[in-house]
N, C-alpha and C positions, 0 to 999 in steps of 0.2 A: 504494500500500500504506500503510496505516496505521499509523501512531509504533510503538505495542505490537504491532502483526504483527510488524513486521520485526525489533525489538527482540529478540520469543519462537522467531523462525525461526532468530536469531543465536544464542542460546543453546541453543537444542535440536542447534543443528549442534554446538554441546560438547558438548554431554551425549552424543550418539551419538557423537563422535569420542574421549572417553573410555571409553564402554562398548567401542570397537573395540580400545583399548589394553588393556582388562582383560582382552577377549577374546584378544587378538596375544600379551600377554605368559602366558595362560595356555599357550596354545598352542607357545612358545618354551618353558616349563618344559617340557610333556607331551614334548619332543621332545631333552631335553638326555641327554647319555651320563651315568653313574656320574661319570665323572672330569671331568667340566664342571659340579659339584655347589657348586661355587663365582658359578656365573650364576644359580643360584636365589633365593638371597637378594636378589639386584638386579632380576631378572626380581618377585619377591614384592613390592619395594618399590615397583616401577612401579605395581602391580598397586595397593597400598594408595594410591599417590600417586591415580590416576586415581580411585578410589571417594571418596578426598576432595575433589578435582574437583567431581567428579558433585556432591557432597551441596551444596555452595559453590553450584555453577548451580543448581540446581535448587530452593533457598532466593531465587534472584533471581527466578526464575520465578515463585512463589508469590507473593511479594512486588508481580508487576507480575497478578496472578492470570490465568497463563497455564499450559493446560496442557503434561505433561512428557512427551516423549517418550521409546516406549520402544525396547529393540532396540540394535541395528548401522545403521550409514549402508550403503547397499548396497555402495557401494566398498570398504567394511571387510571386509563381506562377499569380494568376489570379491579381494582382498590375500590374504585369510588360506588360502583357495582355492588360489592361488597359492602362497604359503607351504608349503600341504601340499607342492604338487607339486613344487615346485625342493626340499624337506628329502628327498622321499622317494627323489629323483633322487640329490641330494648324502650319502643315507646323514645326514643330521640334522648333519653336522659342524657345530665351533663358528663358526669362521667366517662359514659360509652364516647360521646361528642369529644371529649377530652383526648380518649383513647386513640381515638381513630386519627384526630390530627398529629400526635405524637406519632403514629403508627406513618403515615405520610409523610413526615419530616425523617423518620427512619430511613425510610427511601432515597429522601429528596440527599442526605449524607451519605447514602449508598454511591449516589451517583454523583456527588461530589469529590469522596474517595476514589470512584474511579477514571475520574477526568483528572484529578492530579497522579494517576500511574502511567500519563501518556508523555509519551518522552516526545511529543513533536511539539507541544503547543509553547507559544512563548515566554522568556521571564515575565512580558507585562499581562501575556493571558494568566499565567500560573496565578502572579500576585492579586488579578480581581478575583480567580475562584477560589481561591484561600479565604481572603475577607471576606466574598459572599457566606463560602463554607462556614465562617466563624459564627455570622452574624444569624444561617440557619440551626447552628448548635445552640447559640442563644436564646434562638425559640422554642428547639425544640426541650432545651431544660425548664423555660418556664414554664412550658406545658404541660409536660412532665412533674413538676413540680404542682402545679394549681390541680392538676387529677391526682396526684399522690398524698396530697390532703384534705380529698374527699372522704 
């Protein structure tokens, strides 16, 4: 495979595994009670963090002029799938809701982790998907944290 293939294969798996959080945490909103009106705002912020994401990759893409993928990763796809099915089981509790984004952001650090084992892409791509990656462990500990003190 060639330098700028693998380079734009690594970055389009962000771009899709961002568009799945924007989709995950829409999804977590559409699904929260009245009185869990307080995980909107952070479920929103996910939401805005991942479209800035997006625009960050997708400016490197350009840059190596490669095109940008559009859509969900299909795993995002059949997650959120899942998602419906364990929320509509559990009655949407905040908990399960809690879970399930935590379970998402698992992912979203999966594919984080493996965008920095790609020896093509560059110091200044590696150093935005580090700080992205930080800034999704971030979330995903509070999250993790606000379900583990339920």
């Amino acid at each position: 495979m060639d330098y700028l293939k693998e380079q734009a294969e690594t970055l389009n798996d962000l771009v899709l595994i961002n568009n799945d959080r924007v989709e995950g945490y829409k999804k977590a909103i559409d699904e929260l009670k009245p009185e869990d009106h307080d995980l909107k705002n952070l479920f929103q912020a996910r939401i805005d963090q991942s479209r800035k994401f997006h625009t960050e990759l997708v400016e490197e893409l350009a840059r190596a002029g490669k095109s940008i993928e559009l859509g969900t990763k299909t795993s995002g796809k059949i997650y959120r799938a899942w998602m419906d099915m364990k929320a509509f089981f559990s009655g949407g509790d905040r908990k399960t809701i809690l879970d399930n984004c935590e379970g998402g952001e698992d992912a979203a650090l999966r594919a984080y982790e493996d965008a920095l084992k790609c020896e093509n892409i560059t110091p200044e791509q590696r150093t935005i998907i580090i700080r992205q990656q930080v800034a999704i462990k971030a979330s995903h500990d509070e999250i993790k944290l606000m379900r583990d003190r339920l």
